[in-house]
Residue, then its C-alpha position, 0 to 999 in steps of 0.5 A: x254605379x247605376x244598377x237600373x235606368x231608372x238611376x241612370x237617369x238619376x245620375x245623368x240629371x245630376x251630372x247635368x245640373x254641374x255642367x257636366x256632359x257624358x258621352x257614350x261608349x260606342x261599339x257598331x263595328x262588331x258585337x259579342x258573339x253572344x249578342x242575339x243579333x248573331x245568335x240568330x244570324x249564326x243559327x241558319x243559311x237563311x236567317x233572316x239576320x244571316x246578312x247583318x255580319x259579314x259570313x263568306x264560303x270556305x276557299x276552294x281548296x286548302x290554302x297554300x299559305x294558311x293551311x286552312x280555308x279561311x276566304x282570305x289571309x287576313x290577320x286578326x289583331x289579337x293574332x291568328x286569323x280574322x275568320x272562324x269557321x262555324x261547324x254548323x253552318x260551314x261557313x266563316x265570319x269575320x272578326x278583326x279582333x278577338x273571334x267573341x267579337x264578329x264584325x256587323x254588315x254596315x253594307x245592310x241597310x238594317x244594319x245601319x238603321x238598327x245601330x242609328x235606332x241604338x243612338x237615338x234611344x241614348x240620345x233621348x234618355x239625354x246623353x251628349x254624344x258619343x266616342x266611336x269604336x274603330x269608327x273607321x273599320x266599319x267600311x270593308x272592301x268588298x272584294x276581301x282581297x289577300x293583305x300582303x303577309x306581315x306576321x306569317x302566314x297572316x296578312x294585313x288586310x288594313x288597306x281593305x278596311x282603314x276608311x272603306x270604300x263607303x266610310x265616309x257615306x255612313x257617316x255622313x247618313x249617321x250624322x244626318x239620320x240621328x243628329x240632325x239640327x242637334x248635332x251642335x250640342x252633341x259631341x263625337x268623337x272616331x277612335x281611328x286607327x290607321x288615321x292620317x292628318x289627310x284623312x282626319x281633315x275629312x272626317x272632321x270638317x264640320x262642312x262635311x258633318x260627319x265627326x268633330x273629333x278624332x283619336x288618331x295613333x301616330x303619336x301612340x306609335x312612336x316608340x314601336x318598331x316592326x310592330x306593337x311588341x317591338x319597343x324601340x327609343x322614343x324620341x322626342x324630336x319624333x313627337x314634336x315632329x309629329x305634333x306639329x304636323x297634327x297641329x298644323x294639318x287641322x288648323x284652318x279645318x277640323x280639331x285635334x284630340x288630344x291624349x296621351x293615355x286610355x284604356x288600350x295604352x300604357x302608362x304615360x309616365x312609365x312610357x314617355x316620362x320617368x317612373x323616378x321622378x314620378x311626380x315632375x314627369x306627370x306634370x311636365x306631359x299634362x302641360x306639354x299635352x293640355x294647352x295644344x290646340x285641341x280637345x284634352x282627355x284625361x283616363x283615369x289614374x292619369x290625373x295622379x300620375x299612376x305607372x305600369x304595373x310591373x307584371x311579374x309573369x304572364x299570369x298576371x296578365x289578363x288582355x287577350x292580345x298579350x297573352x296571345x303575344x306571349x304564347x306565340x312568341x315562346x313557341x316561336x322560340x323568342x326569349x321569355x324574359x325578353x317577351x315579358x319585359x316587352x308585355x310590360x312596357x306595351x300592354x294595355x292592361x298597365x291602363x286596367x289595374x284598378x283604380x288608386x283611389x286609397x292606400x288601403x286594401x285593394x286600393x279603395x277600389x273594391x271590397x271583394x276581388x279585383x279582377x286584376x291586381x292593384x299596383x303595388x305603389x297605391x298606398x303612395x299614389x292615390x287619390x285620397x293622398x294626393x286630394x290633401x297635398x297642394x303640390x300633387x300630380x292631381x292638383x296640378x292637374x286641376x291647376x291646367x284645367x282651370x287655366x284652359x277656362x280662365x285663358x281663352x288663348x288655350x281653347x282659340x289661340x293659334x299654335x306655332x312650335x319654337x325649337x323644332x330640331x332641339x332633341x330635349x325641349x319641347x317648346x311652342x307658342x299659343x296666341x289670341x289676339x294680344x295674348x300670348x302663353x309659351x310652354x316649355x318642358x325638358x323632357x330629358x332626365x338631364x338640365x338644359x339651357x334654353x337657348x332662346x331668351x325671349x322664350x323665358x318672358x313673361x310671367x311664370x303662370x303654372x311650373x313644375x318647379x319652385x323658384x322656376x326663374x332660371x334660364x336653365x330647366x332641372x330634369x322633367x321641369x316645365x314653365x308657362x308663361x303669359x305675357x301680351x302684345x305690349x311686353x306687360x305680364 
């Protein structure tokens, strides 16, 4: 890590002369509430930094629904309510998440010029563009009308917020007041909540010059019911339906980003493989995910095929959403096991234990103490273990990431999905020119046929299994194959 910026440029010097890029985390949507911006703009009526967040009076009378008087009924996403009331001033700010994390006033021009300032210092110090928080939040409806009740007394006020009425607008004036003629060697990328292919297709189209990537979640929410907490079957006709969908929505305009995990999701492997056979499963998804149409993103442990953490009670848990859940939900009168079991198979800190990187103390991770603990399966999953084995999850890895520089059908073929109502296999087509790469994965726990002989030619390029000839895939086994326009291999 890097402790001056003196280092950083150090760092950032080095990472560049390998043909590595860095981008930047950016948080514009809201602050801490410890920011100097807000210490000042909460100190007084009228601060001159009053404006830069978004402060609204106490309704009238006690609401009705709420019991409070909060401006309207929305619901924050780490539960309660979206307003806080600041005693000293008597008036309510907004936070659509955690009350330590005030939403900035994107309607005050300062506001936007300070955050475009922000950008352009980091982009001189040389990094190469940046992933947006909840990029689409940062416009807000104006009227802060009521959401319909979702969790009761709050509302959902997401059609107020999710791609505001001007999103679009500071996007646009971003990309022209602080990329400019830059913008083609920079990278962004909108983390989007509530995104559709619809809006995606905007957001991306480089005519537009706005963004040139999205992290939508509709893929990510496949396996949630009512809400976040209620785990339903994932089903793996949902996720190619859902695949296919993206992949054919941002074809001729924008571009997919593509992930299965970061730091607000669980495990892959423990969510849409399976946690006993580890190891296959890993493999079986990085392949179906890295050769989509689209950009890969690799989070960290994923490349090892690390699992939940299997939290042996809320104490152990450290994500304010989850324990908010927790509480909440025993005080409603739900079953505590029950809860736990949700906690453990949906929160996010499955994706914060520390990283594997031995099977000595603490992982390798730190020789002090981990602000969480490490997963008890490190001294199994590591890196330093699976560095020397030539079949591990993260040599694999490295194989399909070798295969998208080698083979330019990865990065520029076209995409056509091949047994679309089959319930088991996931199977699609990539194709240049002449070339052609079929990908195929039984993401079941039980053999399957495959149904189509000509999606068993050509040469087996990467598997997940020896001896990988058979016309029937084992459990979780997975096959690329490349063959060209002439029938040669």
């Amino acid at each position: 890590m890097f402790g001056t910026l003196d280092d950083f440029d150090e760092l950032l010097s080095a990472l560049h002369a390998r043909g590595i890029r860095l981008i930047m985390d950016l948080v514009v949507n809201h602050t801490s509430d410890e920011h100097p911006w807000f210490q000042e703009s909460r100190s007084s009526l009228d601060n001159p930094k009053r404006d830069w967040y978004i402060w609204r009076r106490p309704a009238e009378e006690v609401r009705a629904d709420t019991g409070g008087r909060e401006p309207n009924n929305w619901g924050s996403f780490f539960s309660g309510s979206a307003w806080e009331l600041d005693e000293a001033t008597g008036e309510y700010y907004l936070h659509l998440f955690s009350r330590k994390q005030p939403d900035l006033n994107w309607e005050n021009p300062e506001v936007r010029a300070a955050v475009h300032d922000i950008m352009r210092w980091w982009l001189d110090r040389g990094v190469d563009g940046f992933r947006m928080d909840v990029i689409n939040f940062i416009s807000k409806d104006q009227r802060f009308l009521d959401g319909p009740v979702v969790h009761a007394p709050w509302g959902d006020g997401a059609e107020f917020y999710t791609a505001g009425p001007r999103n679009h607008e500071f996007l646009q004036e971003m990309h022209r007041e602080v990329f400019g003629d830059d913008s083609d060697r920079l990278i962004t990328v909108g983390e989007m909540l509530g995104a559709t292919v619809e809006s995606a297709r905007l957001f991306t189209d480089p005519d537009r010059r706005e963004l040139d990537m999205v992290f939508h979640f509709e893929h990510v929410m496949l396996d949630q019911g009512a809400h976040k907490w209620d785990v339903v079957p994932f089903g793996v006709l949902d996720l190619k339906r859902n695949v296919q969908r993206w992949q054919e929505g941002l074809a001729d305009r924008g571009w997919n980003s593509l992930y299965w995990n970061n730091h607000d999701q669980p495990r892959a492997v423990s969510r849409f493989g399976d946690e006993a056979l580890r190891e296959r499963s890993a493999k079986a998804l990085a392949v179906v995910l890295h050769l989509q149409r689209g950009t890969p993103y690799v989070y960290q442990g994923e490349e090892l095929g690390m699992t939940n953490a299997g939290f042996a009670s809320i104490d152990e848990f450290r994500d304010i959403e989850s324990v908010n859940r927790y509480r909440a939900a025993i005080g409603a009168g739900d079953d505590p096991d029950a809860t736990l079991a949700a906690l453990n198979y949906m929160s996010r800190d499955n994706a914060r234990t520390p990283m594997q990187w031995t099977a000595g103390e603490n992982a390798g991770f730190t020789v002090g103490t981990p602000w969480m603990r490490v997963n008890a399966n490190h001294d199994t999953v590591n890196v330093e273990t699976e560095q020397g084995d030539p079949d591990s999850v993260l040599n694999f890895y490295r194989r399909i990431i070798r295969l998208r520089h080698e083979e330019p059908v990865v990065g520029q073929g076209d995409f056509t999905m091949e047994l679309p109502d089959h319930e088991r296999l996931f199977a699609y087509r990539r194709r240049l020119e002449d070339v052609e790469l079929v990908v195929l994965a039984n993401m079941s726990g039980d053999a399957v046929d495959v149904p189509d002989a000509d999606l068993l030619r050509g040469e087996v390029i990467v598997a997940n299994v020896r001896e990988s000839t058979s016309p029937r895939l084992e459990p979780w086994e997975c096959r690329v194959l490349r063959r060209t326009a002439n029938g040669s291999e």
